[in-house]
C-alpha positions as CSV (number, residue, x, y, z in Angstrom):
1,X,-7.7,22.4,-0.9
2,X,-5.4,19.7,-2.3
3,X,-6.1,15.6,-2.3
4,X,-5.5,14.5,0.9
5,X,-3.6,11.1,1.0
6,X,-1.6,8.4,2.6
7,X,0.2,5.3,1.4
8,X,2.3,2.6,3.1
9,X,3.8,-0.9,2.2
10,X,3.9,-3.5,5.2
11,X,6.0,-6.6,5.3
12,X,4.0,-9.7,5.3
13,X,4.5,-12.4,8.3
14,X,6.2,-14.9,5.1
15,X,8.8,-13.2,4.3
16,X,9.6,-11.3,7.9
17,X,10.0,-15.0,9.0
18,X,12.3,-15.4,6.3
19,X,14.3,-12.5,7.0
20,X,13.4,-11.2,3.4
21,X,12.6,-7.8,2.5
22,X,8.8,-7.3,1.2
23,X,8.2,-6.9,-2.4
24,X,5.7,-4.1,-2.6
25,X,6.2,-0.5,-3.3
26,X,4.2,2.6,-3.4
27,X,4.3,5.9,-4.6
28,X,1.8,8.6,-4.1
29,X,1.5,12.1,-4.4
30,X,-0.6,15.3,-4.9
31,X,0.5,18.4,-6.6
32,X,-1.3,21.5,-7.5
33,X,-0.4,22.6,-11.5
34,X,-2.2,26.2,-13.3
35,X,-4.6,25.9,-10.6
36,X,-5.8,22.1,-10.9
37,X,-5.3,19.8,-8.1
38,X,-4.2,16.4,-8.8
39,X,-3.7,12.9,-7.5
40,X,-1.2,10.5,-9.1
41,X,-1.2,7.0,-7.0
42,X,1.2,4.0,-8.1
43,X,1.4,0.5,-6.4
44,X,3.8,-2.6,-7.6
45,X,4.2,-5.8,-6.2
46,X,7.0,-7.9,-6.9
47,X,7.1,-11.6,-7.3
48,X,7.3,-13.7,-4.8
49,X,9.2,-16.3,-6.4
50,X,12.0,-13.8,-7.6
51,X,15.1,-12.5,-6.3
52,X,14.8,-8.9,-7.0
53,X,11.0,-8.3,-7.7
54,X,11.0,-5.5,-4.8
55,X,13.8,-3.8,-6.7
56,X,11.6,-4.1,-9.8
57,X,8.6,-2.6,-8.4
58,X,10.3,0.2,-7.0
59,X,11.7,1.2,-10.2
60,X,8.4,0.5,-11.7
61,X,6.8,3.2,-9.6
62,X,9.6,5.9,-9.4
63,X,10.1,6.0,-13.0
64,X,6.7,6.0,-13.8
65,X,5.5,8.7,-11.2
66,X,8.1,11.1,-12.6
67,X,7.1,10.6,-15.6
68,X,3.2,11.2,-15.1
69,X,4.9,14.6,-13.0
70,X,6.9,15.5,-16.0
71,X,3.5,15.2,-18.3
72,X,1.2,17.2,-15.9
73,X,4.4,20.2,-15.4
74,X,5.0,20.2,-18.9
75,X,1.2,20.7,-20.1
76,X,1.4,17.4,-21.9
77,X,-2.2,16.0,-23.2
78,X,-2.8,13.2,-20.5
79,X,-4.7,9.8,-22.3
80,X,-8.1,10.6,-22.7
81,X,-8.2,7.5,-25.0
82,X,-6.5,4.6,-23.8
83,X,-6.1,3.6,-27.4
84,X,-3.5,6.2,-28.2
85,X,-1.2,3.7,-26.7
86,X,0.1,6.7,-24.2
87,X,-0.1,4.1,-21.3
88,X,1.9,1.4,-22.9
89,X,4.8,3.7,-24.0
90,X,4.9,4.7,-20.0
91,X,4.8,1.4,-18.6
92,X,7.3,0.3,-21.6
93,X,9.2,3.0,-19.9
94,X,9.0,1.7,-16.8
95,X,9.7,-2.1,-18.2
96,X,13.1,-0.7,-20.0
97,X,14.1,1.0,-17.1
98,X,14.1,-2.5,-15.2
99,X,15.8,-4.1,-17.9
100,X,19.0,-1.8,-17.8
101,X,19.1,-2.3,-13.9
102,X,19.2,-5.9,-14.9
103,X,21.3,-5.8,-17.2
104,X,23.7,-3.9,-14.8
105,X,23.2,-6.5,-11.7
106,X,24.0,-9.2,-14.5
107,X,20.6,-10.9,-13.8
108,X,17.2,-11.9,-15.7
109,X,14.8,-9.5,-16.4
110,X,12.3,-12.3,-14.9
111,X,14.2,-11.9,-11.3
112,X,12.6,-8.2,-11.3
113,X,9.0,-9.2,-12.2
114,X,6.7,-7.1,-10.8
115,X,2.5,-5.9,-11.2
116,X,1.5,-2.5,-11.1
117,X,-1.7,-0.2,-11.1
118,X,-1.9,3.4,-11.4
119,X,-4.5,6.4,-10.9
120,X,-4.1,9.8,-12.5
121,X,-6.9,12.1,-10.9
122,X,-8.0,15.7,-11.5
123,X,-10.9,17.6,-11.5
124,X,-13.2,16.3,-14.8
125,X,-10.8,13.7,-15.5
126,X,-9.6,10.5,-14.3
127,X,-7.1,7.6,-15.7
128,X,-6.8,4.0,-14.3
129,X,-4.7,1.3,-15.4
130,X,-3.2,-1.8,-14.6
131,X,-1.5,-5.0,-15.4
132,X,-1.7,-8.3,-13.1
133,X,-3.5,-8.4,-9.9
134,X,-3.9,-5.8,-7.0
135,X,-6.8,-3.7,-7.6
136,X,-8.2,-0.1,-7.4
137,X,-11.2,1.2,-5.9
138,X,-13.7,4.3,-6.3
139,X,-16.1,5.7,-4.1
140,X,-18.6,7.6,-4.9
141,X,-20.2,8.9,-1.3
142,X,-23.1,6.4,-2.1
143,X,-20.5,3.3,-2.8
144,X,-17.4,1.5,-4.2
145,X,-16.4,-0.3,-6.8
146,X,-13.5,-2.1,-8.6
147,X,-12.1,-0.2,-11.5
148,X,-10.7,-3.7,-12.9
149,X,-11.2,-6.9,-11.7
150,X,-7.3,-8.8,-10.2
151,X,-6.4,-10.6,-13.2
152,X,-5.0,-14.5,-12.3
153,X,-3.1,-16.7,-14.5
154,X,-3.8,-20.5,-15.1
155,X,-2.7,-21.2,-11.7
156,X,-3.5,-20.6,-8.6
157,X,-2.0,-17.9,-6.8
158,X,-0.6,-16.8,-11.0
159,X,-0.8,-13.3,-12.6
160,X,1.1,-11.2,-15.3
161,X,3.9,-8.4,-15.0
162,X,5.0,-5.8,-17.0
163,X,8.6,-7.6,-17.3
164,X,6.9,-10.5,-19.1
165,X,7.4,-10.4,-22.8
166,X,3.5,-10.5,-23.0
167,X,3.0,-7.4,-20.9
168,X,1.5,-5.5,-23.6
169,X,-1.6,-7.4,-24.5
170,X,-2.3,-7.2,-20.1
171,X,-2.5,-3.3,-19.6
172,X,-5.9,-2.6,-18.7
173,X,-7.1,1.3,-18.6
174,X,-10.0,2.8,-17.8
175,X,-10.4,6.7,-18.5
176,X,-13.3,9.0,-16.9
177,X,-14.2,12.4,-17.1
178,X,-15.6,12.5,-13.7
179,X,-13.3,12.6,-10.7
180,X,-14.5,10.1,-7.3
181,X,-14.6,11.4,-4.2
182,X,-12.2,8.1,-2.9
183,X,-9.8,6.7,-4.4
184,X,-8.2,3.4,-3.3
185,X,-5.1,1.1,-4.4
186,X,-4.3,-1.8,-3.0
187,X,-1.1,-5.1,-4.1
188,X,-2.5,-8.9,-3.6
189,X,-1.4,-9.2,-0.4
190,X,-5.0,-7.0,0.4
191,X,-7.5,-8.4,-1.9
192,X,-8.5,-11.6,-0.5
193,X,-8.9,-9.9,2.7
194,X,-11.2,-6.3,1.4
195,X,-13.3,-7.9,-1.3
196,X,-15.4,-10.4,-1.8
197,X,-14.6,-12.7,-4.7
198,X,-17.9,-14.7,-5.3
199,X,-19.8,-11.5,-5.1
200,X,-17.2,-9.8,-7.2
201,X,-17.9,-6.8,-4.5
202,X,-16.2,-4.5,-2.0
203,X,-16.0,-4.7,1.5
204,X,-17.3,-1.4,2.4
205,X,-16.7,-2.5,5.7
206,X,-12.9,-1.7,5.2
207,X,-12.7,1.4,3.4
208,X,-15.8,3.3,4.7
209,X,-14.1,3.7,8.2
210,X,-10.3,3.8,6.2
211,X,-11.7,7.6,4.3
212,X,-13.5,9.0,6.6
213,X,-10.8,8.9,9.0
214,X,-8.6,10.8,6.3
215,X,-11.0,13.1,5.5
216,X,-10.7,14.0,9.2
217,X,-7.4,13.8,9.4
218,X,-5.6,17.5,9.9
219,X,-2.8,18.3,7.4
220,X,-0.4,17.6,9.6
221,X,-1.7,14.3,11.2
222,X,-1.2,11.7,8.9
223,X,1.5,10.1,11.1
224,X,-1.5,9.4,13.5
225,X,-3.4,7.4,11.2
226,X,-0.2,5.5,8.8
227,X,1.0,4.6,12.2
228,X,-2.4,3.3,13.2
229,X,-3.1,1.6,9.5
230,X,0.2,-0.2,9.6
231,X,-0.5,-1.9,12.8
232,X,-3.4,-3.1,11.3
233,X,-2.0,-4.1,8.7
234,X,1.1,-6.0,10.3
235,X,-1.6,-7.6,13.1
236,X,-1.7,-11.4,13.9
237,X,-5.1,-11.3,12.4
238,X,-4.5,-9.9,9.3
239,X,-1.4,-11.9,9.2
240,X,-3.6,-15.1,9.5
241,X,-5.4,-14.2,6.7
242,X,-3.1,-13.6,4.2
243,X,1.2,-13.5,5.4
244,X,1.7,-12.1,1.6
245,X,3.3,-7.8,1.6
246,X,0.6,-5.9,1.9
247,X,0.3,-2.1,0.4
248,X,-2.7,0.3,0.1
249,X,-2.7,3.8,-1.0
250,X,-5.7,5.9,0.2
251,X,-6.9,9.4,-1.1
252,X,-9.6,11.4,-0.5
253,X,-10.8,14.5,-2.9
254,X,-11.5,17.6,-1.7
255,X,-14.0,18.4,-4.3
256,X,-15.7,15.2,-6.6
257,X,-16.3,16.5,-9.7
């Protein structure tokens, strides 16, 4: 049985009353590949303050997610050390990729800044990563956890993006050799509301209800339960909580190991 998963960007109440687009992308996917299952989860959010930071996230994630494909199809040696540098020369991939859209629109690179975490997830193995805020979570059946805490700049309300000419020394990865039952990924727009920053803690609260209801779901009834989640998601209440995008990618494994 494959990963079961959903993932969906809602427009927050700031920029709907703008009649701006939102900022945030995801990209999610499962695949089966000489007979390992995996999970490959990808979330951007682009800066608010920028003209085109939706168009820079969404690069961000499609390039990137057929890149991690390509690696898995082509029985390339995913990072098992994150000081090979492997997840740099992707999201410099990702970065560049940006740049010649911006160079083509005739614009800044800054225009196009964007965050981004990732998850790569098989049996016996397990890859996290990240620059700028957002965050991922893991649960364990007994628990969750943040991978990596939502880095902030000097400011309030500040963070760091892979088009910044810093990037580099702001990638954060984590590798694992054991694969979580639960898998979550979520932009800014989510964080203040699902954890608990002077606890540094999760919400279990949130997501407990959030997997089991996926782990429920039948194969063919995700619609159910993204339509559900985004009205959640675009509520009043929500929205009076935090009127930033808000994305969250969910996935569930069929067999923790």
């Amino acid at each position: 049985m494959s990963w079961k998963h959903l993932s969906l960007s809602v427009t927050g109440s700031s920029h709907s009353a703008r009649n701006e687009p939102g900022q945030d992308y995801c990209r999610a996917g499962a695949l089966r590949f000489s007979d390992r299952d995996y999970f490959v989860g990808l979330a951007a959010d682009g800066a608010g303050s920028t003209s085109r930071g939706g168009t820079g996230a969404e690069i961000a994630c499609e390039t990137l997610y057929a890149r991690i494909l390509d690696a898995i199809r082509g029985g390339e040696n995913l990072p098992r050390d994150p000081e090979t540098g492997t997840v740099a020369v992707w999201i410099t991939s990702c970065r560049d990729a940006i740049a010649r859209r911006a160079v083509s629109d005739g614009l800044p690179l800054r225009e196009y800044a964007c965050t981004l975490i990732g998850v790569v997830a098989t049996e016996g193995y397990l890859l996290c990563f990240q620059v700028g805020d957002g965050c991922i979570v893991m649960g364990d059946g007994t628990g969750y956890r943040t991978v990596f805490w939502p880095e902030q700049g000097e400011y309030a309300n500040t963070t760091f993006f892979i088009t910044d000419d810093a990037f580099a020394g702001h990638i954060r990865t984590e590798y694992g050799t054991t694969c979580p039952a639960e898998i979550a990924l979520f932009t800014d727009g989510l964080q203040n509301l699902v954890l608990s920053f002077s606890t540094r803690t999760v919400h279990e609260g949130f997501f407990k209800p959030l997997f089991a209801a996926l782990r429920k779901n039948p194969e063919n009834g995700f619609v159910d339960l993204s339509g559900h989640l985004r009205a959640l998601l675009s509520s009043d209440d929500v929205n009076a909580r935090s009127d930033d995008d808000k994305t969250l990618v969910l996935a569930v494994n069929p067999s923790p190991a």
